[in-house]
NUKOL-364029 format. One record per residue (C-alpha): residue in three letters; x, y, z. Coordinates in steps of 0.05 Angstrom, whole numbers, plus 5000, padded with zeros to 4 digits. Each point is the difference from the previous one (the first is absolute). Layout:
BEGIN
ALAXYZ
...
end
This chain:
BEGIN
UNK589944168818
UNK496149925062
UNK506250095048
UNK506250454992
UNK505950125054
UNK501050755020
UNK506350034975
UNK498349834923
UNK494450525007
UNK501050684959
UNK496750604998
UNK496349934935
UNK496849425032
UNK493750305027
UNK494749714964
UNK502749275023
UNK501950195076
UNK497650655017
UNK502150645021
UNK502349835064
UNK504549374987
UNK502150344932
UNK503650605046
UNK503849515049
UNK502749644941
UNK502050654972
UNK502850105067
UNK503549345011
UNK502950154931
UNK503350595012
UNK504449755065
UNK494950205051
UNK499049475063
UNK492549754987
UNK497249245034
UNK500449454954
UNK493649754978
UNK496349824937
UNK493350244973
UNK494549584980
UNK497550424932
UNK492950314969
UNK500649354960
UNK497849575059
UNK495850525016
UNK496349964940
UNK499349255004
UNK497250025060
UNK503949425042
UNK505950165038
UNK505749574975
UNK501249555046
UNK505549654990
UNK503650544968
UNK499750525062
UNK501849365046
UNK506249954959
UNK501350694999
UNK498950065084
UNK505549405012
UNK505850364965
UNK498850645041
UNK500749475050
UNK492850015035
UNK498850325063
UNK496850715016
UNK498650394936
UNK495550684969
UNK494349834960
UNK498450704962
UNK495250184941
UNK503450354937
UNK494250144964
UNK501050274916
UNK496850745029
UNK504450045073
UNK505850405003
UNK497950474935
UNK502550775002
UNK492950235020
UNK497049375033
UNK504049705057
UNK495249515031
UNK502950055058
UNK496649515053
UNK494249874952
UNK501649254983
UNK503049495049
UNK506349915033
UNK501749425042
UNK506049965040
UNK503749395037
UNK496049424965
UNK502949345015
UNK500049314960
UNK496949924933
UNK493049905020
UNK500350725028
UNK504150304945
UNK493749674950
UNK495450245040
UNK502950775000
UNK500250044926
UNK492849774994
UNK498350665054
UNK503750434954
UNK496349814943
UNK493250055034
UNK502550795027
UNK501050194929
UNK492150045004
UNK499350305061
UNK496250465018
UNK505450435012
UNK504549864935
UNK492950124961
UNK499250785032
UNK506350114987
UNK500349874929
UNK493850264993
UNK502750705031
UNK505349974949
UNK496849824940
UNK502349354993
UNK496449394960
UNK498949455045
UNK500049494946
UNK507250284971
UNK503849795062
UNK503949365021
UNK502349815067
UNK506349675014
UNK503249865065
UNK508150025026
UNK502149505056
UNK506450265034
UNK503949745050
UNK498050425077
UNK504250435023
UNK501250035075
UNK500950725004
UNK502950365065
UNK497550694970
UNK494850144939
UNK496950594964
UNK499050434937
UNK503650414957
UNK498150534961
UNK504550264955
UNK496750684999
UNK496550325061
UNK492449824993
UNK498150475051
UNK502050614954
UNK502149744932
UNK507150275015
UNK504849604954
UNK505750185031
UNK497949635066
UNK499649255018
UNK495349735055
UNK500249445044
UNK496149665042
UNK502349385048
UNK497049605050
UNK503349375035
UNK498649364976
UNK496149874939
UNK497850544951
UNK493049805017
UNK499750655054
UNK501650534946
UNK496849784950
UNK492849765027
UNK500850605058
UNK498349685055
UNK506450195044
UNK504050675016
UNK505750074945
UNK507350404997
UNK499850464943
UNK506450304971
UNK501050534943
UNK505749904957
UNK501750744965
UNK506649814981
UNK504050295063
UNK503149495046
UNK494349535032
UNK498950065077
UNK500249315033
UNK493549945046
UNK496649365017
UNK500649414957
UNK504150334946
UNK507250245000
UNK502950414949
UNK503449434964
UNK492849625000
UNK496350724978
UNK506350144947
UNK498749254969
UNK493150054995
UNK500350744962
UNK504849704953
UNK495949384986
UNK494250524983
UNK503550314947
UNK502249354965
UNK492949865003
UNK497450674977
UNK506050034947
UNK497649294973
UNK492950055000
UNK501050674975
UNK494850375056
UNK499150165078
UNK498949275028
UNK496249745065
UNK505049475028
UNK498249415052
UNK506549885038
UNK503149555060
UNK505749905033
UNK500849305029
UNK503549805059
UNK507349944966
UNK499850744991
UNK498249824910
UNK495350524964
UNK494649634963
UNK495950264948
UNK492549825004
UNK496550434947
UNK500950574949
UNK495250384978
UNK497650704970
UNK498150485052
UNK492650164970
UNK498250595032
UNK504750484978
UNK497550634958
UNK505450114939
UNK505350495024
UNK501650604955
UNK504649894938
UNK506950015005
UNK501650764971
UNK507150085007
UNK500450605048
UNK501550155066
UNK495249635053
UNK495750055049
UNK494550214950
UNK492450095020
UNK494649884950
UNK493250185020
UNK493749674972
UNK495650394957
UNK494749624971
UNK495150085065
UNK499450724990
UNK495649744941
UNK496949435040
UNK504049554971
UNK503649345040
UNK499749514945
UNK504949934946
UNK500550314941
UNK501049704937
UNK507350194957
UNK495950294951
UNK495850535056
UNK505749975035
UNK503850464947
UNK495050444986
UNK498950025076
UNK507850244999
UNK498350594961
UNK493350245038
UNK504050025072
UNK505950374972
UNK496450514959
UNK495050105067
UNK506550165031
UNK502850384951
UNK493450435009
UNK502450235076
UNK507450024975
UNK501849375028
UNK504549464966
UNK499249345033
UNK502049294960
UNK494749494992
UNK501649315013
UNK497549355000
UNK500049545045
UNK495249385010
UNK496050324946
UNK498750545040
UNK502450844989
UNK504750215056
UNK503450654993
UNK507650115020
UNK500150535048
UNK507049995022
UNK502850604962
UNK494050365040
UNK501149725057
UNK506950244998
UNK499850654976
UNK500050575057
UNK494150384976
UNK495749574964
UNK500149505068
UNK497850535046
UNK493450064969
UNK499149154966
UNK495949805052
UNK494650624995
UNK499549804933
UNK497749355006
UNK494850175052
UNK494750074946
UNK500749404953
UNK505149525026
UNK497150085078
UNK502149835080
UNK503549324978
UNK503450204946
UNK502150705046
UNK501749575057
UNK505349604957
UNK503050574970
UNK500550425071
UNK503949325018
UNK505249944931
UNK501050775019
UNK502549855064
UNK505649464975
UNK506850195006
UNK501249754933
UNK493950454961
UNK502850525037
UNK501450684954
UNK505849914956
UNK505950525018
UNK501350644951
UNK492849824958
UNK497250704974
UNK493449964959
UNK499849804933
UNK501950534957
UNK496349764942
UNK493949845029
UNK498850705026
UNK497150354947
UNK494749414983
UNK498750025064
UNK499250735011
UNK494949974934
UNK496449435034
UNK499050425055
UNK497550594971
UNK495149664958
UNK497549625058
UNK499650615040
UNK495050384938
UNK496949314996
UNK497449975074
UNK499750685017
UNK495050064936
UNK496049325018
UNK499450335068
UNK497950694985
UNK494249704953
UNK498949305013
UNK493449974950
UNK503750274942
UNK506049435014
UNK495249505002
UNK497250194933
UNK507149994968
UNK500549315031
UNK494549594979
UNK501050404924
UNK506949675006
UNK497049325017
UNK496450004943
UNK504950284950
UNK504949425024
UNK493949564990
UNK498550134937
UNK508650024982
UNK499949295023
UNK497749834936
UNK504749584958
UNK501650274926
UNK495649604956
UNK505649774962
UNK502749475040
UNK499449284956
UNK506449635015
UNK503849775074
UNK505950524978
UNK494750554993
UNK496049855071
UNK506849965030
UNK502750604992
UNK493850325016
UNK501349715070
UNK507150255007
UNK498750684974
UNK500750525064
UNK494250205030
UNK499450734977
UNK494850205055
UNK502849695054
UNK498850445064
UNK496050614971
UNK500050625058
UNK492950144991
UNK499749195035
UNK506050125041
UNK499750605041
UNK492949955019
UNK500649355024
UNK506550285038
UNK496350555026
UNK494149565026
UNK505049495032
UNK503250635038
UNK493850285019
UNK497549325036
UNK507049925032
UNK502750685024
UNK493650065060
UNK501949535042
UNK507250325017
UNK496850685002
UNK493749705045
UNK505449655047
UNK496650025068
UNK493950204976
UNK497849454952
UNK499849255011
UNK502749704933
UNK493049604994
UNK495950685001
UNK505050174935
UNK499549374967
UNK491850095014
UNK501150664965
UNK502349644949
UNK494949514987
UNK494849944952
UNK503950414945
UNK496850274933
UNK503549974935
UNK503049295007
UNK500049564936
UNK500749385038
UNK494450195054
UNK495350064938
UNK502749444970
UNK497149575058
UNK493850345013
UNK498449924920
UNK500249295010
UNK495650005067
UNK495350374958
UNK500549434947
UNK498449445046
UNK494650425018
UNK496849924936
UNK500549304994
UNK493249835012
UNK497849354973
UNK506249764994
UNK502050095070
UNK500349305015
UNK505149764942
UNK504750445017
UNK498749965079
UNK501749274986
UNK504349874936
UNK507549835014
UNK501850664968
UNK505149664946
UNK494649684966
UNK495850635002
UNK506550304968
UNK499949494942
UNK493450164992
UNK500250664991
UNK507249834945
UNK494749554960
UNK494150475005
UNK495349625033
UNK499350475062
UNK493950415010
UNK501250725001
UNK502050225067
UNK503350644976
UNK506849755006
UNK502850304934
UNK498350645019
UNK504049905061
UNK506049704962
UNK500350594947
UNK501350395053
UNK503849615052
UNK502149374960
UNK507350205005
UNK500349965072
UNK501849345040
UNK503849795060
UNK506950104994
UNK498950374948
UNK506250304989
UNK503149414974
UNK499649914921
UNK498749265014
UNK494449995035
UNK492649944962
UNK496550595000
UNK492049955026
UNK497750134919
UNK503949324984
UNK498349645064
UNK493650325038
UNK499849435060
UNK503050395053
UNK494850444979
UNK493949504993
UNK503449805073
UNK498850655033
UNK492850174969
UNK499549265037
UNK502350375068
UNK494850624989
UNK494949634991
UNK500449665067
UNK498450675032
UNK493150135024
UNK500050455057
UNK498150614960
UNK504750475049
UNK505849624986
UNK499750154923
UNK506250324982
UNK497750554963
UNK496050205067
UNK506949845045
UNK503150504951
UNK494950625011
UNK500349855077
UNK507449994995
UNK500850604959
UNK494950345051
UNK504149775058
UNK505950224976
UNK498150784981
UNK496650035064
UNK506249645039
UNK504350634955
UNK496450545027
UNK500349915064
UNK506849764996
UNK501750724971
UNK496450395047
UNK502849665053
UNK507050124971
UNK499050814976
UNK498350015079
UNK505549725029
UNK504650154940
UNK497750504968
UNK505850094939
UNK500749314996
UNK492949755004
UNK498450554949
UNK506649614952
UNK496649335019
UNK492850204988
UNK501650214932
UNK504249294983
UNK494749585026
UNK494550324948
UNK504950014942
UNK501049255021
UNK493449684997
UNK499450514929
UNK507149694968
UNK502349385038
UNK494849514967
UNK503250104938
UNK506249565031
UNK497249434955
UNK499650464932
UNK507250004980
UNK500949184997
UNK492949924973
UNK501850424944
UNK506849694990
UNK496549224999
UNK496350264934
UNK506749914963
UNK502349355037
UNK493949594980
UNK501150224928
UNK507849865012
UNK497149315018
UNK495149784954
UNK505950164946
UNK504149485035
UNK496049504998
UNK498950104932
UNK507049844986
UNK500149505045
UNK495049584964
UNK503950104933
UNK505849755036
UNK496349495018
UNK497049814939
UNK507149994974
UNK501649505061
UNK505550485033
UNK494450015065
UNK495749535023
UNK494050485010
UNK499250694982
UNK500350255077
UNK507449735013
UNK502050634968
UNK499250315065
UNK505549585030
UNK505250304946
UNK502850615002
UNK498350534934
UNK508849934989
UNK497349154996
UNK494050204967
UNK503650354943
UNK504249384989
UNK494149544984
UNK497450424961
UNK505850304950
UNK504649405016
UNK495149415011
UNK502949745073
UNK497149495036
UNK498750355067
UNK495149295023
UNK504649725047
UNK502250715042
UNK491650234997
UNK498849195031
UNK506650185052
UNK496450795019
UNK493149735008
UNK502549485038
UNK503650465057
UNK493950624990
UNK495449375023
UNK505549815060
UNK500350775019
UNK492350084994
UNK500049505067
UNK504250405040
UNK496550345059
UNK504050555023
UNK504750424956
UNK505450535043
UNK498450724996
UNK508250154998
UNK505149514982
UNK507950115007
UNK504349754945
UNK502249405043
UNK492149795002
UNK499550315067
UNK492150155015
UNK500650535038
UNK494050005033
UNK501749385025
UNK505350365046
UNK496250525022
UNK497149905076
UNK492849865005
UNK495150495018
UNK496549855056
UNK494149744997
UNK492449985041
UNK498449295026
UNK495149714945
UNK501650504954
UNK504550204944
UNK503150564989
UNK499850484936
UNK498350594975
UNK493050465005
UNK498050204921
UNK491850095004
UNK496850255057
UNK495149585040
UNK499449235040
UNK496849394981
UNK499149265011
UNK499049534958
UNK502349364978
UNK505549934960
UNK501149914927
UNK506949814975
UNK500950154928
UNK505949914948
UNK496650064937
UNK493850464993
UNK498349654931
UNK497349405035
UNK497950375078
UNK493149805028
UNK499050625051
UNK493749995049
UNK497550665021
UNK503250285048
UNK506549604997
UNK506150275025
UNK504449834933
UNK507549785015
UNK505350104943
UNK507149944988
UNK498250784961
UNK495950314950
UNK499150424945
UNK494450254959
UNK498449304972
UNK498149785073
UNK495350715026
UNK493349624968
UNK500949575060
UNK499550535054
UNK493150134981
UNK498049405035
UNK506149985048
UNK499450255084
UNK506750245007
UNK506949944962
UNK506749665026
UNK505849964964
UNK508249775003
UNK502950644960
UNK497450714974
UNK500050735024
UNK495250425027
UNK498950354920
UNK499849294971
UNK495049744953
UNK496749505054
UNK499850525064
UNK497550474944
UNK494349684977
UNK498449735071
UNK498950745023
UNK495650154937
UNK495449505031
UNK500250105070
UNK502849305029
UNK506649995036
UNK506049774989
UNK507049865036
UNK506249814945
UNK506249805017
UNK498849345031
UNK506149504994
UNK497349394974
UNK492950095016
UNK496949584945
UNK504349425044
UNK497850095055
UNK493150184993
UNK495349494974
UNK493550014948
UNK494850005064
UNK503550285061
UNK495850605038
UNK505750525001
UNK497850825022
UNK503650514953
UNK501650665041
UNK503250574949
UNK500550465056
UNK506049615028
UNK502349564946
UNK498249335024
UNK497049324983
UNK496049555064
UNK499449294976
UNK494949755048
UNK498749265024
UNK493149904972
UNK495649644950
UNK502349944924
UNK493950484987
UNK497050525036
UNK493349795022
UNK497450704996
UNK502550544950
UNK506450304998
UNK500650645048
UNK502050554971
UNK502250775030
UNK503450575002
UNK499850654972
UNK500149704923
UNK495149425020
UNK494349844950
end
């Protein structure tokens, strides 16, 4: 069938007509006023020849005259993949030579160089998709526009937006004219402009048909023609929406803050380290007395903070505690849902009764617990690391394990040693101790002289973790040159088969093999089963050669910096303040003695994860050999409730893994996840006003003391990162997985984190500044822009020169190396 007329076109057509032509068939269908017209099918699109006579037919009994030539390729109009403007359109084609003549263009733009970068971008297999085209009758439209059936702006689903322009749609769409914009929020529309409230009113109710039929938020092309008749042009998903919350069944507004970046984590989880993710947030919680419910939503943990945010007591003091791990975005959003009317406190609450005495306990032992890591920091440190190393060695499995049933329930027995005090408290009191100066030095201490203070820390895991392996690409030696120029995957597989020289890499891995990037998340390889990220940053240290920028010498100087910067910070305090600089003087050197060991606690706690993980997989590949998965890793797309079922009750769990990896791979494109969400999808950031902002720079926030310029590095995934000396790396976050790259890097810039985060952290352990809290920098900062990083007022110059540098980067400050 090489020619069909829209109106015997059905949804489940899409591999003969498209996504496009397969909606407005659907549409046509259902009642809705869509142009006749007729589609000319992947069939003749295959062949290679437009059918000729066929579409000449077809064109006569719309009656000829002015019609739309548009492309409806198989991958437009997909829930993730809109293709909006990336193939061609042509409108008001005349006679059949023309009409011929557009569906040959449409063809051709399915190869475009557009079309190709955008599937590309999206992951989509050029040779998979087919390219119909629809030929409607034109519209002569008095108004135009788009409607979306939930606001784009914010992700509110409660709101409609449109957009009109006189005339065609053309001006909307393409941009190139001033539009009308109207919210619909479900009160009575105000009439402005081109739109009265019985236009506004018919277009909102057409959206919800739309939305109720295609069973999500839709992106509508509209027009009214000149008899006053709606017409409906297009429907199709709005793409850019991030998942709202689930639908709980209680009173709304709710707020859900996102979690997973206060362990440098942006991507998705998988369901399987997304349940055990659950139960490490709520029992870190539990371990300050707090009770917060983890949710999920677009694979990512948000916590519901709406009993919190109501409650008169525990609001008062929500957004102090999120100054250390959540940080100034996530504060900013909350200072905001605390000033709505509806989060205000809820009349006649009391505290919770029953929460008072676990909470009181809590208390006290935290109080022991710091006041003892305080009063001998040494001896806490000691207790520690012996703790480390006790859950180390606990990690263990029971030798016993033979069958799936066995290795199982191994993995859903209850961590017994979850959050030991002797790991707690001290890493509570060193937290304190950094934090507490800089309201007690208030007018006498610049934050960057603190965070100086706080740089190049002792006792951190992850700090030695990186300088272990800058010490092994030291030692390469002779075979500096195959792994200076090896893609590291295949210097991976070498190593798997054996056939690696000896670089003393399984040293390294016996005592950091359980460590990766998002490493939090059961379903990501751990460096022991996968070493490239590894083999890809011994790639980045060996590109150093200026012997002062090697980062164990960047360390000393910042560690020397920073007790020098310290006492004369606390002299000049006990001077001016003599009570409190005495109180400050005494945090700051009980910081740099206990605040490295921020990393200690979830290093430990990883030990049991990677064993947690390799037992998965092991019953993933008998499920596999017994052909209930397709390979033994989709068992991290189950959950351990699905897991059990294959295993005891033999279910098929193929198609649902196939469904989850499909939408982790569709999530793992998304560039920008909310810090807060309200139950109606709201991103509440996306209300807030901007800050302003220095010309040529953007704004964030100060985390490691010092300036420098360099060019810029944008980096997603630190597995595969090529970073020059003296780059100034770019990242959506980062957590421990990503620090090797500092060693190499100028300066840090990130979108999220807080001052006590991993990233800022590990920065001031080396000495190179960094500024967090950048909306979308990785956007709009690109791989080879000169941009100056200044700490000391939280901002981010993109300059107008060269890709590169010519000369190297400039670096400064107190911190500089």
């Amino acid at each position: 069938m090489q020619v069909i007329t829209l109106s015997e076109v059905t949804g489940s057509m899409v591999d003969l007509v498209g996504g496009k032509a397969a909606r407005l068939g659907e549409m046509a269908r259902s009642g809705e006023r869509v142009p006749d017209g007729f589609c000319v099918t992947t069939a003749a699109h295959e062949l290679g020849v437009v059918p000729r006579a066929e579409v000449e037919r077809a064109y006569e009994r719309l009656g000829g005259g002015p019609v739309a030539v548009r492309s409806s390729a198989t991958a437009e109009d997909l829930p993730d993949a809109s293709f909006a403007g990336q193939q061609d359109t042509f409108l008001d084609v005349t006679g059949t030579a023309g009409v011929l003549s557009a569906i040959e263009e449409c063809w051709r733009s399915l190869h475009g160089a557009r079309a190709v970068a955008y599937r590309e971008a999206h992951g989509i297999d050029h040779e998979s998709v087919r390219m119909a085209v629809v030929v409607q009758r034109m519209v002569e439209p008095a108004a135009a526009g788009v409607l979306f059936t939930a606001n784009p702006l914010t992700g509110c689903r409660t709101e409609m937006l449109v957009e009109a322009a006189a005339g065609p749609g053309t001006a909307v769409v393409d941009g190139g004219a001033a539009v009308e914009r109207y919210v619909l929020d479900g009160s009575p529309p105000t009439a402005t402009g081109l739109l009265d409230a019985a236009r506004l009113d018919e277009l909102r109710d057409a959206g919800r048909r739309l939305q109720e039929r295609f069973g999500c938020p839709q992106d509508v092309e509209w027009a009214y023609d000149r008899q006053g008749r709606l017409w409906l042009l297009q429907s199709r998903p709005v793409t850019t929406l991030f998942p709202p919350p689930p639908e709980t069944g209680r009173p709304a507004p709710r707020v859900y803050l996102e979690f997973g970046h206060v362990q440098g984590m942006r991507q998705p989880a998988t369901p399987m380290g997304m349940s055990s993710l659950k139960s490490l947030v709520a029992a870190m919680l539990a371990t300050f007395g707090l009770t917060v419910e983890i949710t999920d939503i677009g694979g990512r943990l948000y916590g519901d903070l709406t009993d919190l945010a109501r409650h008169p007591s525990t609001r008062k003091r929500l957004v102090k505690l999120m100054a250390v791990d959540f940080g100034p975005r996530a504060q900013a959003v909350m200072e905001h849902v605390l000033a709505d009317p509806r989060f205000a406190p809820l009349p006649g609450a009391r505290p919770d009764r029953t929460a008072t005495g676990p909470a009181l306990r809590t208390a006290a032992r935290a109080a022991t617990g710091v006041v003892r890591a305080l009063a001998r920091p040494e001896a806490a440190r000691a207790r520690l690391f012996r703790e480390v190393e006790r859950l180390r060695a606990d990690s263990v499995p029971p030798a016993d394990l033979r069958t799936a049933a066995d290795r199982l329930r191994y993995v859903r027995e209850e961590d017994p040693s979850t959050g030991p005090d002797d790991i707690v408290w001290p890493i509570v009191a060193g937290m304190l101790a950094a934090t507490l100066p800089a309201s007690l030095l208030r007018g006498v201490a610049e934050p960057d002289e603190i965070n100086t203070v706080l740089g190049g820390m002792p006792h951190n895991v992850t700090i030695e973790m990186d300088l272990a392996l800058w010490r092994l690409s030291r030692q390469a030696g002779e075979h500096r040159e195959l792994l200076l120029t090896t893609p590291p995957r295949e210097l991976a597989a070498a190593y798997a088969r054996g056939t690696l020289p000896d670089v003393g890499l399984a040293a390294f891995l016996d005592r950091y093999g359980h460590r990766a990037a998002a490493e939090v998340d059961l379903g990501v390889p751990r460096w022991d089963e996968d070493p490239t990220p590894v083999f890809a940053m011994i790639a980045n240290y060996l590109r150093v050669t200026d012997p002062e920028q090697a980062p164990d010498r960047r360390f000393a100087r910042a560690a020397a910096t920073a007790e020098a910067t310290c006492a004369q910070l606390v002299a000049r305090a006990r001077r001016r303040r003599p009570v409190r600089g005495r109180i400050a003087g005494f945090l700051l050197r009980r910081a740099r003695m206990l605040a490295g060991l921020r990393e200690a606690g979830k290093f430990a706690g990883l030990y049991r994860l990677r064993e947690m993980r390799r037992q998965l997989l092991l019953v993933g590949a008998e499920l596999a050999g017994r052909g209930l998965l397709a390979d033994p890793g989709d068992i991290m797309f189950l959950t351990l409730d699905e897991a059990h079922t294959a295993v005891h009750d033999g279910a098929d769990h193929r198609s649902t893994v196939a469904a989850r990896r499909a939408t982790h791979r569709r999530e793992l494109r998304r560039p920008a996840v909310p810090v807060a969400l309200l139950s109606d999808g709201t991103d509440v950031e996306a209300v807030l006003p901007p800050a302003p902002t220095p010309d040529g720079a953007l704004r964030g926030v100060g985390a490691a003391a010092g300036r420098a310029t360099g060019p810029a590095r944008v980096v997603h995934d630190p597995a595969t990162a090529h970073v020059e000396p003296g780059d100034v790396l770019v990242a959506p976050t980062t957590d421990p997985g990503w620090t090797p790259l500092f060693l190499t890097a100028a300066a840090l810039v990130t979108e999220t984190g807080a001052v006590m985060a991993h990233g800022p952290t590990v920065a001031r352990e080396y000495g190179i500044p960094a500024v967090i809290c950048v909306p979308d920098a990785t956007a709009r900062i690109r791989t080879g822009q000169l941009v100056t990083v200044d700490a000391a007022v939280g901002t981010v110059t993109l300059h107008p020169a060269p890709a590169r540098a010519t000369e190297p980067p400039l670096v400064g400050g107190a911190t500089s190396p």
